[in-house]
N, C-alpha and C positions, 0 to 999 in steps of 0.2 A: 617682833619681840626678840630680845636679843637671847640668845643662847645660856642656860646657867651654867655658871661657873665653876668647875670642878676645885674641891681645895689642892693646893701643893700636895707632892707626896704626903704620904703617913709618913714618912721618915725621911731626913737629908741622907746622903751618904757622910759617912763618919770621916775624919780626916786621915790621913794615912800615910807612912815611912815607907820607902822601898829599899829593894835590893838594889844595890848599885850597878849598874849597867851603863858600858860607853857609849859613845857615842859624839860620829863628828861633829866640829864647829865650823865653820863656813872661817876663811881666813882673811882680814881685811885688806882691800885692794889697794895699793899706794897711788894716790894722786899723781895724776901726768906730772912729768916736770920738763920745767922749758927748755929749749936745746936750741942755742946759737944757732942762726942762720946767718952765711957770709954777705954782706953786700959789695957793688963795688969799691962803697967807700971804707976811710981805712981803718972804723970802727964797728965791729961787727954788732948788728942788732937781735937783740933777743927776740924771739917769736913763741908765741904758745896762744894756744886755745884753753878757753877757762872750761873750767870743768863744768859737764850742766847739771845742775840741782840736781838730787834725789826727787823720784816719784812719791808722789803724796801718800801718805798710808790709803789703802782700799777702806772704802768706808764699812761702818760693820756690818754685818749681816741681819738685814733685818731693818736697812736702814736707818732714820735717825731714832725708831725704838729702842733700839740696841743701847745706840747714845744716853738715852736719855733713862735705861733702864741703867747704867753705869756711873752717871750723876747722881740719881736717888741713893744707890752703893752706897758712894761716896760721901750722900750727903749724911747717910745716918754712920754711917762711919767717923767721920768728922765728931758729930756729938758724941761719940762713946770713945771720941779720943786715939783711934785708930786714922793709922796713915790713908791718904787715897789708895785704891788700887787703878792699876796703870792695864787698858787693854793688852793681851797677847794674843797674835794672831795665829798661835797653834791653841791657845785653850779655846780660841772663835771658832776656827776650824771643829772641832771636836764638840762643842756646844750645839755648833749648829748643825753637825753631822748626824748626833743625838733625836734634835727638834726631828729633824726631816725623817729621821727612820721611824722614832713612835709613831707619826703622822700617817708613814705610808704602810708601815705595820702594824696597827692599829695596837698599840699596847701603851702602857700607862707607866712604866718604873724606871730603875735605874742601871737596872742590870736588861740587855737587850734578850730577845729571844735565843741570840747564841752563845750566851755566857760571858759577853764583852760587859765588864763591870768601868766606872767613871777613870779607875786609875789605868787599867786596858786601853779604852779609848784618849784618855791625853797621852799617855806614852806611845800610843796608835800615832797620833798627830806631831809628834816632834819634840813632847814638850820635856824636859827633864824636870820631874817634879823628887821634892822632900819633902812636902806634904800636897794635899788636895783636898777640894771639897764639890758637891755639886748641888745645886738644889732643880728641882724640875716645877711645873707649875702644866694646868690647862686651862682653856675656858676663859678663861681675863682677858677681856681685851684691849686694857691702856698698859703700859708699861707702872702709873699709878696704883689699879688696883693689881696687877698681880706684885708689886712691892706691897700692898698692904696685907695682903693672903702671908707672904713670905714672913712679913717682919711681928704677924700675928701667930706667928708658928714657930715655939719653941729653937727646934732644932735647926729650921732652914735660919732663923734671927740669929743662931748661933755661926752660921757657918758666914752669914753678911756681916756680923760683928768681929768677925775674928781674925787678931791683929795681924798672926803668923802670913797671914796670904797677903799676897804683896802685886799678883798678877788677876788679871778675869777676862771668860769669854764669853759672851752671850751670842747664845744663836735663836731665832724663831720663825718657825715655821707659820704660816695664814695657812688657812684652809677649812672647810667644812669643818665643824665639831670641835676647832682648836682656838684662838691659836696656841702650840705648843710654845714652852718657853723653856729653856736652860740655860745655867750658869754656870758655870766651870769657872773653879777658885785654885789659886797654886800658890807657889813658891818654890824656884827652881832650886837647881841641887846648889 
């Protein structure tokens, strides 16, 4: 018998402004460029090694649940006339930092047992956020039902409807009693 399903939080976290804080940016590399090699003969020939592709994005955590919990996003996004949201690998990071700590500290919210509240942990993760949102969820086990828990829930509907977030990270933890689920919603500075 499969396990029942706890509902999503009693509350999403609300969305939220920060204090502005720097923070580096990684600076883009310039592609090789060719450099004459002489030969004997008496036009010199160009030489260069082509660049090799960028590595594939890492796939999201959680496999293709993740995926496929960021399609549903997106799909009911689309009918409420909001943009997709586009994966970010610092709000995944932090999503799934989330899943795996309620999981192995057996707690249920959004704020962790040491006072790390959602906007804490993505600016933990890298993210430069001007606003954010999180919703959590347990107990669902398709990426289906827990979008249906979510988009049956006032405030977590609100935080998947809302056009301001432009970024998303899902993380989820498998395991006994779970699985746990989060979503981390942004838009950076």
């Amino acid at each position: 018998m499969p396990p029942e399903s706890a509902p999503p939080s009693a509350s999403p976290s609300e969305s939220a402004s920060p204090s502005p804080s720097p923070s580096a940016t990684p600076s883009p590399t310039p592609p090789p460029t060719p450099t004459p090699t002489p030969t004997p003969s008496a036009k010199p020939t160009p030489k260069s090694t082509p660049p090799k592709p960028p590595a594939p994005a890492p796939a999201p955590a959680g496999g293709g649940q993740a995926a496929q919990v960021i399609a549903l996003v997106n799909s009911e996004r689309a009918a409420a006339g909001c943009g997709p949201l586009k994966e970010d690998a610092q709000l995944r990071t932090a999503a799934q930092g989330h899943s795996d700590d309620m999981a192995s500290r057996d707690f249920f919210s959004h704020t962790n047992p040491d006072g790390a509240d959602p906007g804490k942990r993505t600016t933990a993760a890298g993210y430069r956020w001007s606003t954010y949102g999180e919703n959590i969820a347990k107990g669902q086990q398709t990426p289906q039902q827990v979008m249906d828990s979510w988009m049956k829930s006032q405030g977590h509907r609100e935080n998947i409807l809302n056009c301001s977030f432009k970024d998303i990270g899902v993380g989820i933890h498998q395991g006994p009693g779970g699985p746990w689920w989060t979503q981390n919603f942004g838009a950076r500075m």
